[in-house]
Structures are given as structure tokens and as C-alpha cells.
N, C-alpha and C positions, 0 to 999 in steps of 0.2 A: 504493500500500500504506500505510495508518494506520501511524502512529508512537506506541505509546499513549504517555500524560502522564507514570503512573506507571503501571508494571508490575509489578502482585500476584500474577497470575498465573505469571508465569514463577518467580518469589520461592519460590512455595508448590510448583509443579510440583520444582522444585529441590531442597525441602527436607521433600516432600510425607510422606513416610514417618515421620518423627520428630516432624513437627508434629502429626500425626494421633494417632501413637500416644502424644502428649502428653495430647490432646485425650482422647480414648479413657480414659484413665487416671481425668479427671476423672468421665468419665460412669459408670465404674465402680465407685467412691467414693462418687459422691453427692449428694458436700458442694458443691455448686455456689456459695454462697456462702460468702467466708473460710475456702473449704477449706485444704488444708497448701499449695497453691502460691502462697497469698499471701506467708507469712510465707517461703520458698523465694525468691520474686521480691524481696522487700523484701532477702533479704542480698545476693542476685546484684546490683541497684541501689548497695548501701550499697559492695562492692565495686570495680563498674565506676567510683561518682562520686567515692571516696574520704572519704563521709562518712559519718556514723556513724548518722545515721536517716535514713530512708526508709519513708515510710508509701502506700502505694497505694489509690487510691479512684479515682471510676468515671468521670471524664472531665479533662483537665485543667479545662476551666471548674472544676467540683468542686475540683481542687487546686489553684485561685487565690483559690477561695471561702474554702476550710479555712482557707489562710495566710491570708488577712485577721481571717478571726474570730477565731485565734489569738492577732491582735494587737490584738487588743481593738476594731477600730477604727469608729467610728459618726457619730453628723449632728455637722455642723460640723468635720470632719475633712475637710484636701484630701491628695487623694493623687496624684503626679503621677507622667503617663504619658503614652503616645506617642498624637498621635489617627490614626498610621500605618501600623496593626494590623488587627488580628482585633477585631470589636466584643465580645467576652468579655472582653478586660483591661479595658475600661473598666465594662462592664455588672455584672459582681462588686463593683465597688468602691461603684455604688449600690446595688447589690442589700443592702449591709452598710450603709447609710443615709449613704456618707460624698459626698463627692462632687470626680469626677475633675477634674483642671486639668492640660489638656494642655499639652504644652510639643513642639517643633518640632524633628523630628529632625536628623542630620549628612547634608550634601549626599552624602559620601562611602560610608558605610558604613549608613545607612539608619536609623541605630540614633540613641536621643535623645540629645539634642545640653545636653554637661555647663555649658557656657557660659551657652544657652537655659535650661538647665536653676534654674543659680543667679540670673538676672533674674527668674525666675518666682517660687521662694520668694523674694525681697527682698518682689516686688511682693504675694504674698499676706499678708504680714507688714504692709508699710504699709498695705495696706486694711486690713487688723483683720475681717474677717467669716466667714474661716475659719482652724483651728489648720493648719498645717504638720503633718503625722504621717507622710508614709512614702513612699516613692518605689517606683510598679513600672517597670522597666525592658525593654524587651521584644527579645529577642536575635531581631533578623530576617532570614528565609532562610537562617538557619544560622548564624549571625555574632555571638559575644557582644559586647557594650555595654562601652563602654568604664568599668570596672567598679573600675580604683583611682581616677579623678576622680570617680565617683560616690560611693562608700563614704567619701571622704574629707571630701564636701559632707554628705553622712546623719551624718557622725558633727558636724562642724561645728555642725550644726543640729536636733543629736539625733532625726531621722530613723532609722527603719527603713528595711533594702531587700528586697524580694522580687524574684530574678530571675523572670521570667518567660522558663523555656528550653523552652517549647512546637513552637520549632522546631530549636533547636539542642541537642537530647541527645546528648552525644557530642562534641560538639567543644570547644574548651580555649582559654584565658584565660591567657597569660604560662604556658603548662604544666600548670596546671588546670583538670580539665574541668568544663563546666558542670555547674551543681545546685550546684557547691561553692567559686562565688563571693561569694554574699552570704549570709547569716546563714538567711534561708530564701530556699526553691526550689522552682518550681512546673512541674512539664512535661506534655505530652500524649503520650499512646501512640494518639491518632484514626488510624485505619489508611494517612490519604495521610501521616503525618509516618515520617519518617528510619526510627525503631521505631516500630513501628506495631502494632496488635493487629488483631483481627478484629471490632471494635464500639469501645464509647468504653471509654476509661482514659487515668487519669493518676497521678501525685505527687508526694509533698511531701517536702522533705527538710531539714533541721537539725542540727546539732551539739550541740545543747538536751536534754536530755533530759525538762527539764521540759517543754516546748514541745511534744517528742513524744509525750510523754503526755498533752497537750492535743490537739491535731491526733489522736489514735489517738480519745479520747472524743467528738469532735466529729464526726468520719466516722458514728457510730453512732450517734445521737439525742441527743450529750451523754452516754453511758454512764459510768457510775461502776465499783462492782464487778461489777455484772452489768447486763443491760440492761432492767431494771426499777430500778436506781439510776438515776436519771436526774439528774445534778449541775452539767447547765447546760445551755441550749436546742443544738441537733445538727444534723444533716442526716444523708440515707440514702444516701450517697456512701462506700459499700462496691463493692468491685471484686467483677465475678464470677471465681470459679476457674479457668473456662474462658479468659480474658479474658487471665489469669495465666498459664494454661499456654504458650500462646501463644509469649507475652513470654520466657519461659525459653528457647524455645528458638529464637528470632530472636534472643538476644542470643548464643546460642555462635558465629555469623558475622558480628554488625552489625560488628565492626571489618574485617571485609574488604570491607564493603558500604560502609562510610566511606571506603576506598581507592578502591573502585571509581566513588563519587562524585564523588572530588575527580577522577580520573583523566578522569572526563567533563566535568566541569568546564574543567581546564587544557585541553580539546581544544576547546570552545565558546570559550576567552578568547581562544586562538590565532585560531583562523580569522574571531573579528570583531572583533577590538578596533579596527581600523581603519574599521570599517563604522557604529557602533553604540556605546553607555555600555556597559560591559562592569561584572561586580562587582569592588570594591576591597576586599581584604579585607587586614585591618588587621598590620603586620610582626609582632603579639604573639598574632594570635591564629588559631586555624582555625576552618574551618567546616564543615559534615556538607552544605552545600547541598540544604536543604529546598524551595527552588526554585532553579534559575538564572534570577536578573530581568536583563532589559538594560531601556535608557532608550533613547527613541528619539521626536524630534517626528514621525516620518510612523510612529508605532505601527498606525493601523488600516489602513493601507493594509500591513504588512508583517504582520499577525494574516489580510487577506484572503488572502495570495500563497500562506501557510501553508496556511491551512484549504482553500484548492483544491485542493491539494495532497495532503489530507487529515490535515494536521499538525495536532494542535490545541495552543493556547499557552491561559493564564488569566492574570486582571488583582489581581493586590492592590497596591492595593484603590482601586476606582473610584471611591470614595466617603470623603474622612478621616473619623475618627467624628466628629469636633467639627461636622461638617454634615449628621451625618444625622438624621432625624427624632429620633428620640430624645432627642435631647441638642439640640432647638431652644429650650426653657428656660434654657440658659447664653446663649444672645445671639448667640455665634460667626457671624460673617461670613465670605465668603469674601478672603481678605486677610491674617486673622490669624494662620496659618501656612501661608508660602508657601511651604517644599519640600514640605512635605506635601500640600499643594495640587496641585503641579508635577509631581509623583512620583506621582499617583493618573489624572494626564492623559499619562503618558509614557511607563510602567512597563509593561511583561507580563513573565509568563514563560513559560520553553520548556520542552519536557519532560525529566526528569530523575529517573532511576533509574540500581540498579547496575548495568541490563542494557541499556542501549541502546549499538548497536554504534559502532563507527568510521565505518562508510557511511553510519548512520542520524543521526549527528551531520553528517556531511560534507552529507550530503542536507540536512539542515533550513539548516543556514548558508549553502549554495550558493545556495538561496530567498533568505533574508535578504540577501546580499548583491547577488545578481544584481538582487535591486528595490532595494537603495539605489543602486545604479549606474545603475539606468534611470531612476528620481527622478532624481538629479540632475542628468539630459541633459536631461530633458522629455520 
């Protein structure tokens, strides 16, 4: 019997009635674009993250985009980041003409690494060929970054920080939840993450007001007083209504969906941690577990036992960005960060939703283990 990866369907079967007639509401209305449940969803955000804007636009890539143009930033600007990711944190940063300079994450927590972090600006600084401007930080698997060593290097070296909490919405930092760590805030609503919508969304979030009326102008071609002022160049990373509707009303459960996560969580640490790298997640902070990743050197032979099995597990990320095509301009070898390196040949993960059962968890580990046991006899 399949185990699915994430389970949307049970989600919606669950919640089918309300969601629908969320939906339904929109189609009746009209206003399919920046109907009233945008400005609706922005306070429910502003709300749950404890800050005071929150602008929604239509993928996070989009909401990592906004926040960079926000800050002005263009060529000859480094901006560093993890090449441990999703290739969108990096690919924004040139898409804005600056250009990314990876830095190598923490063995433990996956997330980049503050130490790596401060040799990288020294060393961008004595080359002299590009300015220092801003650091994205990327909270992975659910796990904020460790976020007063970083903010205290940003301010040091008058840096900007954009969290980047595409996979950790919802989870908390010394008590506060993400979006409302660093100064701005970037997340995704793509439908495999924690909230998730039914197509792409994302946003932005700041304590600025000015800012947020930058990011609001800038969702919309640059819009001034109307959208024929046009008062600085834009993008058309407006969220749909529908998109929004959605969102309202996954988030009147997400906090029991965050229990129900961690709850599957503590059940995968228990039954492997002797088998297998299990996740270490950090005594300050929680996480929404956007995937459960373990480490493991016989990874493809424990991804085969599964999938016979009909389990299916996925790999982020098989590839660091700093070696993928793309970014073969910067020079990057393989060598130059080697957790990131290590972690892209070691890492999968297993499935993980609010709904997967006790059996279905026991069943998949029982796999896992019962092959590292027979690996290790021969």
C-alpha cells in the first residue's frame, strides 16, 4: 500500500466544505485578482507572524524578488547565501543584477553556518571587487537560522537581512515566529510547503512602513496613485483571490497541523536515531518540519528498500547551487563547500504530513532499519 509524500488530499477531504465554500465566494464576487481576500489574508498573516506588514504576491520566488528590489540592490553587490537550497534564493539575487556568494552551511542544523558566514565577508572585502550588501539566510526543513549571530554580523557590517522562511512559516526563533526575525521576510504558500495554497503564493513582511509601501508599489508594475502612475520599474506578482481564499482558511487549523507534525516527527527520531542522522533541531528554536531529512552513507540503497515497498522518499538537493550549470561563471569546484557537498550525497527525505499514521510511520522505519541491519552483516 503507497505511503503518499504529502497528503493534500486527505487535508482538503477534511476541510472540504469550508474550503470550497471559501472558494465559491470568490467566484461569486469576481474580483479574482486583489479581491477583498487579499487585504483579509495580509491581516490574518500580520496576526499569526506578529508583524505589522505583510504584503502577499504570487509565489515566494516573487517574495524574494520584491524584498531584494526593495533594497535597492544591483551589479556589484554580493549577497550571501546558502548554495544548500532551493535554486530561487540564489537565482533572485541575479535576476536583480547582484551577485550570490555562497557560504557553507552548519553540519548540525543545515542552516548557514555564522562563523563560514563572517570569513566570507572579510574575504569579499579584501578582494575589493564586490560591495558586501545583504545576507539571505534560508531557514531549512522547517528550522530557523540561527538569527541573533547573524543580525549581529548584518548590523556589524551594515548589512541587510532577508529571512528567507519558505519552508519554515510557522515555526519560532527564541519564541518568535518566523517572518518576524529579520527586518524583512520572505515565504512560500507553493502547495507541498507546511501552508500551502492550491497554485503558487507567497510574502513579504516588515515592520517599515515605508518599505511596505515600496514592496505594495512594486508587486504592481511600480504603481504610484493608481496604476497608470507608474513611479519606479515593478513586476506583476499580485496574488490571485482564489489563491487567498484558500490561505484563510488552512490557516484556522495550521497550528494543529504544526502539532500534528512535530508529533510525526518525535515518532521518526525515536524509532531511528540509532539506525541513521536523524534532525537536530536547535534548544531555541522549532520547527513546522517541511520535510523530515535523515543522513545516511548507504542513502540509495535505503531510497531502493522504500520505493519496493512503494514508499517514496525525495532528495534536496542532489545538486548545491554553486555546481550547477548556472552559476558555472563563478569558478566553484567541487571542494569549496564541503557539507554542502556531503549533504547533497547523503540526505533524502521521508514522507511527512499531518496525516500519516502510527503504522504508516512504524512501517517506513521498520524498512529503514531492517536494511541498515542487513548492510551491516553483508
Amino acid at each position: 500500500m503507497t505511503i503518499p509524500f504529502i497528503d493534500l488530499q486527505t487535508q482538503y477531504k477534511k476541510h472540504q466544505a469550508e474550503i470550497q465554500a471559501s472558494i465559491n465566494a470568490v467566484l461569486e464576487h469576481g474580483r479574482y485578482i486583489m479581491g477583498p481576500e487579499i487585504a483579509r489574508l495580509e491581516s490574518e498573516l500580520q496576526i499569526f507572524t506578529g508583524v505589522e506588514h505583510a504584503i502577499a504576491c504570487a509565489s515566494g520566488t516573487d517574495a524574494l524578488l520584491l524584498a531584494l528590489m526593495s533594497a535597492g540592490v544591483g551589479k556589484g553587490d554580493a549577497i550571501y547565501t546558502t548554495p544548500y537550497t532551493f535554486f530561487a534564493t540564489a537565482e533572485v539575487i541575479s535576476l536583480v543584477g547582484a551577485t550570490p556568494v555562497f557560504v557553507d552551511v552548519d553540519p548540525t542544523t543545515y542552516n548557514i553556518d555564522p562563523i563560514a558566514l563572517v570569513k566570507s565577508i572579510t574575504q569579499t572585502t579584501d578582494t575589493g571587487k564586490l560591495k558586501p550588501k545583504g545576507i539571505i539566510p534560508v531557514d531549512l526543513f522547517g528550522q530557523p537560522a540561527d538569527y541573533d549571530s547573524i543580525n549581529t554580523l548584518a548590523a556589524e557590517h551594515d548589512l541587510f537581512v532577508i529571512q528567507d522562511a519558505a519552508q519554515s512559516f510557522g515555526a519560532t526563533y527564541k519564541g518568535d515566529r518566523t517572518c518576524s526575525n529579520t527586518p524583512l521576510a520572505a515565504t512560500s504558500f507553493f502547495p507541498a510547503k507546511p501552508l500551502g495554497c492550491y497554485g503558487d503564493g507567497g510574502a513579504v513582511f516588515t515592520n517599515d512602513a515605508d518599505v511596505a509601501r515600496t514592496l505594495k508599489s512594486i508587486r504592481v508594475h511600480g504603481e504610484g496613485q493608481d496604476k497608470y502612475d507608474n513611479i519606479r520599474l515593478g513586476l506583476n506578482a499580485r496574488m490571485d483571490s482564489i489563491q487567498a481564499a484558500v490561505l484563510i482558511e488552512k490557516m484556522k487549523f495550521y497550528e494543529t497541523e504544526i502539532e500534528l507534525r512535530q508529533r510525526v516527527a518525535n515518532r521518526y527520531s525515536e524509532l531511528l536515531k540509532n539506525h541513521v542522522n536523524t534532525p537536530v533541531i536547535a534548544n531555541d528554536c522549532t520547527s513546522v518540519w517541511a520535510q523530515y531529512s535523515i543522513t545516511s552513507e548507504n542513502r540509495e540503497a535505503l531510497r531502493i528498500a522504500l520505493s519496493d515497498e512503494q514508499i517514496p522518499t525525495a532528495m534536496y538537493y542532489p545538486t548545491p547551487i554553486h555546481l550547477s550549470t548556472a552559476y558555472a561563471h563563478l569558478n566553484h569546484k567541487i571542494g569549496d563547500f564541503p557539507i554542502s557537498e556531503k549533504l547533497s550525497q547523503t540526505m533524502f527525505s521521508l514522507p511527512m504530513h499531518p496525516y500519516l499514521g502510527e503504522d504508516q510511520i512504524d512501517r517506513i522505519c521498520g524498512i529503514i532499519t531492517s536494511t541498515v541491519e542487513s548492510l551491516k552483516h553483508g
